[in-house]
Structure formats: C-alpha cells, structure tokens
C-alpha positions as CSV (number, residue, x, y, z in Angstrom):
1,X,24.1,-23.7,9.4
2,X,21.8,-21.7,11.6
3,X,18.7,-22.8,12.9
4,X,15.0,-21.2,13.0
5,X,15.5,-21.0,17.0
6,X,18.9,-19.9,16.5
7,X,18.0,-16.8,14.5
8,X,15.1,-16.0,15.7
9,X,16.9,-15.6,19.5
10,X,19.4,-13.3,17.7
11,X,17.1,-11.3,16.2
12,X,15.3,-11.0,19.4
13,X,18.6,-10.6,21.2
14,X,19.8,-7.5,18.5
15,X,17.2,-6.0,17.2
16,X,14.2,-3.8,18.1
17,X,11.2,-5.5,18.9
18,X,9.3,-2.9,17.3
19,X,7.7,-6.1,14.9
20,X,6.0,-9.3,16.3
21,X,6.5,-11.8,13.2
22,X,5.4,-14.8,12.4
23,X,8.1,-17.3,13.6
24,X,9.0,-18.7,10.2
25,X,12.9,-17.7,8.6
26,X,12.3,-17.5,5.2
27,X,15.2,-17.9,2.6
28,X,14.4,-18.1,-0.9
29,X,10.5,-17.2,-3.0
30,X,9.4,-17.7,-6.4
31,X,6.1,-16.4,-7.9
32,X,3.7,-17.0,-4.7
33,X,5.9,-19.3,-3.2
34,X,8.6,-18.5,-0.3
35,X,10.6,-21.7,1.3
36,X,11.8,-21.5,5.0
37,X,15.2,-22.2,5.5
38,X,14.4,-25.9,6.9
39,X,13.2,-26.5,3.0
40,X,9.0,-25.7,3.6
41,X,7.1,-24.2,1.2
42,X,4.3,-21.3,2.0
43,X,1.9,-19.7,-0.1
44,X,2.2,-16.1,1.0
45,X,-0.4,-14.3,1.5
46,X,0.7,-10.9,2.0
47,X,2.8,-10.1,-0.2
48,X,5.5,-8.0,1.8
49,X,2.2,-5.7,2.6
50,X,1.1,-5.9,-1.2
51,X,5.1,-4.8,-2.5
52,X,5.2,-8.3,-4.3
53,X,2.2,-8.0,-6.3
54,X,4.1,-9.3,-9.8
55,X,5.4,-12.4,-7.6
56,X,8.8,-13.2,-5.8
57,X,11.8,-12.5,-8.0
58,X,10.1,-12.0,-11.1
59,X,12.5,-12.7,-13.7
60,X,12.1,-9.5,-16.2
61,X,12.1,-7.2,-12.9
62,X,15.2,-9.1,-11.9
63,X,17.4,-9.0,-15.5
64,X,16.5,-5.4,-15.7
65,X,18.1,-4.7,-12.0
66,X,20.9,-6.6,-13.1
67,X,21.3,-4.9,-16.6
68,X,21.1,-1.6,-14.8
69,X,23.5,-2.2,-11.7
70,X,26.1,-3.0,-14.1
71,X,25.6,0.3,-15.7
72,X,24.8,3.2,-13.2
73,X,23.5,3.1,-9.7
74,X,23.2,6.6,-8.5
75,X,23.7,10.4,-9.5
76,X,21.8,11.8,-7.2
77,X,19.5,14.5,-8.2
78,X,22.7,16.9,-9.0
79,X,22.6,15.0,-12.4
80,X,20.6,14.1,-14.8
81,X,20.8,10.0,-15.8
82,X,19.2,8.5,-18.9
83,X,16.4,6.1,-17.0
84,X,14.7,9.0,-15.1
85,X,13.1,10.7,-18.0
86,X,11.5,7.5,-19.7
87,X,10.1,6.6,-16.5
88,X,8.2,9.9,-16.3
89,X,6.9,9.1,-20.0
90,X,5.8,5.8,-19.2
91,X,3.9,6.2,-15.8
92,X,2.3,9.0,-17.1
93,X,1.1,7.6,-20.3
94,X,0.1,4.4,-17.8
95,X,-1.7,6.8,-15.1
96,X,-2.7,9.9,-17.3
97,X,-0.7,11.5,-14.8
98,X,1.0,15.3,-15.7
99,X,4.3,15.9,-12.9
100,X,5.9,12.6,-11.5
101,X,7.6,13.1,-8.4
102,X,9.8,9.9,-7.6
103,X,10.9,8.9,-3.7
104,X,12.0,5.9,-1.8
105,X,9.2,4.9,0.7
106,X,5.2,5.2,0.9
107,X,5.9,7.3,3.7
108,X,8.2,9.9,1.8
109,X,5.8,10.3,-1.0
110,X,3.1,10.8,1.7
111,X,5.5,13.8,3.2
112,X,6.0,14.8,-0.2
113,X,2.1,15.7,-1.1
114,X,1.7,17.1,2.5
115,X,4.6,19.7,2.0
116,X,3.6,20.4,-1.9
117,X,-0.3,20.8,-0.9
118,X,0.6,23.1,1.4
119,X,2.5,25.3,-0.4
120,X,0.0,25.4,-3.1
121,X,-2.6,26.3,-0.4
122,X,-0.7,29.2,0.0
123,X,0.6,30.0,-3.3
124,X,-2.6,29.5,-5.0
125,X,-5.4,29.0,-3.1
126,X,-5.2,32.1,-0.9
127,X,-5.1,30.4,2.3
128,X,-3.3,32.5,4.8
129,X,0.0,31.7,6.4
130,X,0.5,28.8,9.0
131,X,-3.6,27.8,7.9
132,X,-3.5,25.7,5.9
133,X,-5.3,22.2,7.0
134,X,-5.5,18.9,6.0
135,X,-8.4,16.0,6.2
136,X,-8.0,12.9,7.1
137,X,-9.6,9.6,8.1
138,X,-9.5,7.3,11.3
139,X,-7.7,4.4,11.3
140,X,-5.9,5.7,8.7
141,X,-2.1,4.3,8.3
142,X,0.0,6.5,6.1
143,X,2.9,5.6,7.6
144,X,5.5,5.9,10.5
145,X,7.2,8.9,10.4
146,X,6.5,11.8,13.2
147,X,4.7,14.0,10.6
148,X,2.5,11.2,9.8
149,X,1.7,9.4,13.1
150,X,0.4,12.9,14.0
151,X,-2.7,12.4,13.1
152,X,-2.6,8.7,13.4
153,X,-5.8,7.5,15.8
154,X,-4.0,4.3,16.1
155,X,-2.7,4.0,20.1
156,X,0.4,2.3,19.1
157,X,1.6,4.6,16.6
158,X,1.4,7.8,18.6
159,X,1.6,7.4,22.1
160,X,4.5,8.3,23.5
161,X,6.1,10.3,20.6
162,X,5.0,13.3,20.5
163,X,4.5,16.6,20.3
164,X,3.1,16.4,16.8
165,X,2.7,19.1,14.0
166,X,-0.6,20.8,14.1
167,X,-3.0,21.1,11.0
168,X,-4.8,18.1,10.4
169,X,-8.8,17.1,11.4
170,X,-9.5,13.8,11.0
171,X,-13.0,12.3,10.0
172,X,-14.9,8.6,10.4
173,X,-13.9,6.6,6.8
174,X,-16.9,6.3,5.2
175,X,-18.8,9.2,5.8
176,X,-19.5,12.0,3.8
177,X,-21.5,14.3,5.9
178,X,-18.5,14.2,8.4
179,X,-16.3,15.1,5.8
180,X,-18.6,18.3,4.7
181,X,-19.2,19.6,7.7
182,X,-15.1,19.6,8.3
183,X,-14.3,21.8,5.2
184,X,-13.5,25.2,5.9
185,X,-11.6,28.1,4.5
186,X,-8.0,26.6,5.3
187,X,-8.9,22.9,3.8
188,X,-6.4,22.4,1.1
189,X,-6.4,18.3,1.0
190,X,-7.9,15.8,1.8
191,X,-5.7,12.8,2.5
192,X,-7.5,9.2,2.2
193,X,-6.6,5.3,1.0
194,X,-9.3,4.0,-1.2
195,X,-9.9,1.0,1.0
196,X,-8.5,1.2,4.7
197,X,-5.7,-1.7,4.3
198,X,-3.9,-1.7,7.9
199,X,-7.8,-1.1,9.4
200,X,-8.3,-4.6,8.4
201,X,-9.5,-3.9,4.5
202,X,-12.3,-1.7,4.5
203,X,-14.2,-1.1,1.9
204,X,-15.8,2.4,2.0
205,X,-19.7,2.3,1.4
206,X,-20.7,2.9,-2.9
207,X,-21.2,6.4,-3.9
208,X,-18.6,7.6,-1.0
209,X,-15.9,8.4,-3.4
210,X,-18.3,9.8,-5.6
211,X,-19.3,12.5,-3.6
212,X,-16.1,13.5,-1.8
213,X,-14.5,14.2,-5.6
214,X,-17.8,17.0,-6.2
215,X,-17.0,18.4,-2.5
216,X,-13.7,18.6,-3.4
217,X,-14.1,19.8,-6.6
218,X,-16.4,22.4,-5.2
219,X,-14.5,23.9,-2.6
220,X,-10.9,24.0,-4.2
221,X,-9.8,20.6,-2.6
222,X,-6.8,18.5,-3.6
223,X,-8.2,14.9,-3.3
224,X,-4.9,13.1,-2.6
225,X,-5.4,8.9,-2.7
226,X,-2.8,7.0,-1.0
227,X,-2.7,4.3,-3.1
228,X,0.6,2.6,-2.0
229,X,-1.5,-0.6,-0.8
230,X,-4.1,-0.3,-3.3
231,X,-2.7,0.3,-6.5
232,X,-0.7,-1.1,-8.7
233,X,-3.4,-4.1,-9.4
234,X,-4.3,-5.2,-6.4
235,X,-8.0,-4.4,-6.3
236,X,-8.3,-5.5,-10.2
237,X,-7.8,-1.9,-11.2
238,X,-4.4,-0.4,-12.0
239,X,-5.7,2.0,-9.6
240,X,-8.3,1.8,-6.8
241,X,-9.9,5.0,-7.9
242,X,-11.2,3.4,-11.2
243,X,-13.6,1.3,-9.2
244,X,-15.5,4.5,-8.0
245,X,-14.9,6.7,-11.2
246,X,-13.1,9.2,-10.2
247,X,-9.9,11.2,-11.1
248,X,-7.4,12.1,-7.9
249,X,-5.6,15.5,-8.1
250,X,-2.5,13.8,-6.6
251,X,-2.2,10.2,-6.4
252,X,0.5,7.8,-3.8
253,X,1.9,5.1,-5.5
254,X,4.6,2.9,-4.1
255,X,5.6,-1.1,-2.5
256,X,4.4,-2.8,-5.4
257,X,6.3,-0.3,-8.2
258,X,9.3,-2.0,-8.1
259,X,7.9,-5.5,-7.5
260,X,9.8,-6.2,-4.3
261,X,13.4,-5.9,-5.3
262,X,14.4,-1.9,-4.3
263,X,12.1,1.3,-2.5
264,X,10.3,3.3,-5.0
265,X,7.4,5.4,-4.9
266,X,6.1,8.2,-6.8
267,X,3.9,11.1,-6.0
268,X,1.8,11.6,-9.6
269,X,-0.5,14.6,-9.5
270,X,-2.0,17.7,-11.8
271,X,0.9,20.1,-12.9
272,X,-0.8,22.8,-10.4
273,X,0.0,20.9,-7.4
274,X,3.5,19.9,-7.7
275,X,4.2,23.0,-10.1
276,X,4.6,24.9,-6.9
277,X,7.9,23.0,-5.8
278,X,11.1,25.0,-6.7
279,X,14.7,23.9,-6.7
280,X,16.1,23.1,-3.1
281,X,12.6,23.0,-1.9
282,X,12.4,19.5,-1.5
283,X,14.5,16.1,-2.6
284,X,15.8,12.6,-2.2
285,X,19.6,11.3,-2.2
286,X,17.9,8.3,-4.0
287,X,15.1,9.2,-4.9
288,X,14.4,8.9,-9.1
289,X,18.3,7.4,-9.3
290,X,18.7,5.6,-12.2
291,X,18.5,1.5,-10.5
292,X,15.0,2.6,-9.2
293,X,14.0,3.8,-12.6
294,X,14.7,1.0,-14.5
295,X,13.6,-1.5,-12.1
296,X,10.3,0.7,-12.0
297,X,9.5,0.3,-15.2
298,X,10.1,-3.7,-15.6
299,X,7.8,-3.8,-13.1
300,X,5.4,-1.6,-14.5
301,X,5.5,-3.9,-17.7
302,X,5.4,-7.5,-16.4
303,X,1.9,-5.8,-14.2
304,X,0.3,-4.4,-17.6
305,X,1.7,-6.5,-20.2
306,X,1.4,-10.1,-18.5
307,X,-2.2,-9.9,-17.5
308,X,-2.1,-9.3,-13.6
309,X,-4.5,-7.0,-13.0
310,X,-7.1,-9.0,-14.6
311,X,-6.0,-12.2,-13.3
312,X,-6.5,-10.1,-9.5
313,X,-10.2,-9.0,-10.7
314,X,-10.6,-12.8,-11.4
315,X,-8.6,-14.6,-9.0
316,X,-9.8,-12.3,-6.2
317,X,-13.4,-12.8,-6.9
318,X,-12.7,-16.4,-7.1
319,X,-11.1,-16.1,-4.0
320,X,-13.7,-14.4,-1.9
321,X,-16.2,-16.0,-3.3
322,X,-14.5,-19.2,-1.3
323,X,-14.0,-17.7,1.6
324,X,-17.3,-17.0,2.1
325,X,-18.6,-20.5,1.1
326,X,-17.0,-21.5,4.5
327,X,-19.5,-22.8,6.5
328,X,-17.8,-21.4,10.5
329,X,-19.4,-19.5,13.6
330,X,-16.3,-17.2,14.0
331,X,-16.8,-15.9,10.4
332,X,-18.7,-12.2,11.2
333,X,-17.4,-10.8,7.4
334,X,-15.6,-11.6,4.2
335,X,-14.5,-8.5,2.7
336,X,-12.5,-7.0,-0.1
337,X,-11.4,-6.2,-3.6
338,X,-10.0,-8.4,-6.2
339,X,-6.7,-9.6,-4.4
340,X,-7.2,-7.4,-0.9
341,X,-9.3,-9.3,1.3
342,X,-10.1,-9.8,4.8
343,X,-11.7,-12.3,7.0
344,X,-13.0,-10.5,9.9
345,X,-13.4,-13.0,13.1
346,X,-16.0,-12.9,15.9
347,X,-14.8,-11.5,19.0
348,X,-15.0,-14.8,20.8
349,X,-12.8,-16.6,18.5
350,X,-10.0,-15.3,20.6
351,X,-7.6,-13.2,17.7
352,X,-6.8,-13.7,14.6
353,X,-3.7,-14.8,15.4
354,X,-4.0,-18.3,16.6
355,X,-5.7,-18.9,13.1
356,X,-2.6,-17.5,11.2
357,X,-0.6,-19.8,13.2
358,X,-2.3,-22.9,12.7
359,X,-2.6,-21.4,8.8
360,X,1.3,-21.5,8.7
361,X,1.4,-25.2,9.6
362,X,-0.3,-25.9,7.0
363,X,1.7,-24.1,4.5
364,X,-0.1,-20.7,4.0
365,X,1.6,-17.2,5.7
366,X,-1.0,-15.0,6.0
367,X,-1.3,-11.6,8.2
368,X,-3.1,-10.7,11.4
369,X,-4.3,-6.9,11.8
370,X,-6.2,-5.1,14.0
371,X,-6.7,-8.2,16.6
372,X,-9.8,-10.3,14.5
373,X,-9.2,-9.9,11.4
374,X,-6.6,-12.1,8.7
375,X,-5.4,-10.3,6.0
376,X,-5.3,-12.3,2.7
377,X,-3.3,-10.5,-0.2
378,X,-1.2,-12.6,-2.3
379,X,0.9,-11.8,-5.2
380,X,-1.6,-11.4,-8.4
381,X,0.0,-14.4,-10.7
382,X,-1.9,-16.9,-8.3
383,X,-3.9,-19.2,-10.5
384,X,-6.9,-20.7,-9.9
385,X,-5.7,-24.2,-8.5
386,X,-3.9,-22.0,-6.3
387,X,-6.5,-20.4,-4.7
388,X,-8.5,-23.1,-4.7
389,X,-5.8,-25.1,-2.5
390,X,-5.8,-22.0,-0.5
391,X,-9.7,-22.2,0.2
392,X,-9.5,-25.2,1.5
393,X,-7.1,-24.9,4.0
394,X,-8.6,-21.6,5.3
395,X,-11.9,-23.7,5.5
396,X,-10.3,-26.2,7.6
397,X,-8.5,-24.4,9.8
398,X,-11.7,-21.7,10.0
399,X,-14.5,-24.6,10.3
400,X,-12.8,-26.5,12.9
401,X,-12.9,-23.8,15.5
C-alpha cells in the first residue's frame, strides 16, 4: 500500500504543479465526511469548489448513474437519446428557464454565452460587425480557458499566455456608476457572478443587482450570471439571483448539477439569446449525453426534494453567525451567504494558509484564496451539531493566534 509521502512525491514527480494542495490523500467521502487513506476523517469544507453541494456519494445521484451506465452512455449530439429531453422539462420548470443548453465544464458554458451573446448582438441588436463588447468585473474567475483568462485581472491566470481576444471592458464589482458609464453602443452583456467566490466571497453591496438589471434592461443588455459557484443552493436560494430579485436573461449553472459524480453544466437563458445558434454553430462530444442527463436530474431532485437549500439558508446563518462570535485579533471580516462564507484575516496574521493547516490537524479541510482569506463551503446536508463542532475548532485554531 502506498503512503501519503509516497503519492504525494509521485504526483509532484508526474504531474503539473499547476495546483498547490493541501497535503492530505483522500480515499473515500460520505455526506460531509471524506477519510484520508491512513483512515482520518475531515469535515470538508469546500466542497470540490461547491460541486458537492448534495454531499459525497449521495446515494439516489449514485443508483441513478449506475441505472443509466448500464443502459446508454453516449450518442453524441448526432442522435437523439431518451434522458436529454426530460432534463430540459425539468430544469426549466425548476428555473423558469425557456432554451437549455447542456455542456461539460463551468468554463464551456461560460464560452458558450460569450459566443451566443455575440451573435445575437449582431443578429438582433444591430451592433456592427467585429463590435460587439462585453462587461465584466475585476477579480472575476470564470474560468481557465484562453478566451476567458483574457479578461482575467488575476496575475496568475494571465501572464504569460497571451495574446488574448479583444472585446471585453472590465469594471470594479460593486459599482454601479462604473458599470454606467462603460455601456456604449456595442455592449451586448454583461458577464458577472452574484457573489465573487475565487475573490474570497464577496458579497456585492444591496441594491447593486437591482440596478444593473434596469441598466440593462434599458439599454438592450443581456445580464448573464455565472452562477456555477453560487447556484444550485448554496447561498440558500436555488439561485443567487433570488436574493436580489431579479431575473437573468442567461443564467451559468454547473459543479454542483451533477452532485460531484460527472461534468455537467448548462447554459439556461430567454429563447432570444440562444435562439440565434444554428446547427454546426456550436457543440459538445459530451455535452447533454444521456449519463450526464440522468445523473443531472437525481441531483436536481435529492437538492429540491430533500430540503437542502433550506437547510443551507439555516445552517449557513448558523454557521456565520459562529464565526463571528469568535473572539480573535486576526479576524478583519466574516462574510457570506447561507453555505458560502469567508473569514477574511488581518494582514499580519501571516496567510491564510498556516490556519488551514493547523485546521486540517484537527480534522476540518478548508480552502485558502486570495492570500488572507479561508473559504468555508461545505456540502449543504451539514446539520447543526456539525457546524457547531466546526465552530469550535475554527475558534480555537483562530483565537489562539
């Protein structure tokens, strides 16, 4: 049997060291539990980046992969299979959605609205050819492909790969007189997350959303919200939009829509929008096959019909309500909605990371982003013994410093 040093020095041997993990080997999970392969338990607290939301190998997600892998894999797109068509039913009855678009990755269905807002901004906006722009935010992540990193204000994710495809402005997060004053003629989008999730969870100041839906509605916009991160239940919405009452024109959704166990994402917009796509215009080898469908929708059932985006309204106010009950002079800020938080560190606490370390001995895995700040996301069937556990662990390791 191999050991943790063992695999990690292969992994670090082979592999790219375009990741700096935690050094734990993990083998096995269950609900919010994962196990190490020297038998420890953690209480993750991340979620796989919030793909996890209904829990580690949830058993309904898991029998329907199984049902359906015994059946039919993959058509591709060349045929139609008989999963495909009640996905589109059910997601759209779930999100009030009208076309369904169905990819792989967050980052594909991000390149998929870019390429179909576009072409609408031609096709029916009027904009003239090679014009068309789109807004976005700083410290925006959308992503890792080249089209996307583009306009990435993030050092680490563009430097050194360019040259990058022109057409995009990019605004402060947060401020709505930025984003007026950068509509023009050729603005057919404006690309955004709800709450800022790889910026260290930020939480955009009340009324923002408000406003930029009446610019956008004014001007002939498509407000397109990346919720890959923040859907799906994790803010204690089935959307994040809901918690600013608003309606997207074309919405992201991804990671936690097949619970962990297989990509799938969705672009889900306003017939207009992805009405202007014709055949051979754009596709996916996998994308929409029949495994992703069906695994999909178990997921989309065990999130609605078992409660979990309630329990993450309640267990997330729980949770930051504790967190900021700890008494600790490297707290600056507690942050977040329902099950997205963030504990923001004072810059002379030294990183983050140290403090996720020290977490890990003591049996919690959560994520360091942005230098100071601990993400804390975990799956949304934590209970409330759970996250009281958590709290205390977080106060000790937090107080002590």
């Amino acid at each position: 049997m191999s050991t943790t040093a063992a695999l990690i020095e292969t992994e670090y041997r082979l592999g790219a060291h375009n990741y700096k993990p935690l050094d734990v080997v993990l083998s096995r999970g269950e609900g919010v539990y994962v196990w190490d392969i020297e038998g420890n338990r953690y209480l993750d607290c991340l979620s796989a980046y919030s793909a996890v939301n209904q829990g580690h190998c949830h058993p309904k997600i898991f029998k329907a992969m199984i049902e359906q892998a015994q059946k039919l894999t993959l058509t591709s797109r060349a045929f139609r299979n008989d999963q495909l068509a009640h996905f589109y039913e059910e997601i759209a009855a779930l999100t009030g959605s009208h076309k369904v678009l169905p990819m792989n990755s967050g980052a594909e269905a991000v390149e998929t609205a870019i390429k179909a807002v576009r072409k609408w901004g031609y096709e029916v906006k009027g904009v003239a050819a090679e014009k068309a722009e789109i807004i976005v935010c700083s410290n925006n992540f959308h992503g890792r492909t080249m089209g996307i990193v583009g306009f990435s204000t993030d050092p680490d994710a563009r430097s050194g790969f360019g040259p990058f495809a022109p057409g995009f402005k990019i605004v402060p997060f947060g401020d709505i007189d930025a984003f007026r004053e950068a509509i023009s003629e050729n603005t057919v989008a404006f690309l955004v997350e709800p709450i800022l999730g790889e910026a260290g969870v930020i939480v955009p100041p009340v009324g923002y959303f408000a406003g930029v839906r009446e610019l956008c509605t004014k001007h002939g916009i498509t407000l397109i919200l990346d919720e890959i991160q923040t859907g799906l239940g994790r803010t204690g919405k089935l959307l994040a939009e809901e918690h600013e009452g608003i309606e997207a024109d074309v919405t992201l959704i991804g990671k936690a829509l097949s619970g962990g166990f297989y990509p799938v994402s969705a672009v889900l917009s306003n017939s207009e929008v992805l009405g202007v796509l014709k055949p051979g215009q754009h596709g996916s080898t996998f994308g929409g096959n029949p495994l992703a469908c069906a695994i999909a929708r178990a997921a989309l059932k065990a999130l609605t019909e078992e409660g979990m985006i309630e329990n993450s309204a309640r267990m997330g106010e729980r949770f930051q309500n504790g967190l900021r009950d700890i008494r600790s002079n490297i707290i600056k800020d507690v942050r977040g909605r329902g099950l997205m938080l963030a504990v923001e560190l004072v810059p002379e606490a030294g990183g983050a990371r140290q403090y996720c370390e020290a977490l890990k001995a003591r049996g919690i895995l959560a994520k360091d982003t942005h230098g100071d700040t601990i993400r804390i996301a975990p799956p949304l069937v934590i209970t409330e013994d759970q996250v009281d556990w958590a709290i205390e662990h977080f106060a000790a390791v937090l107080a002590s410093a």
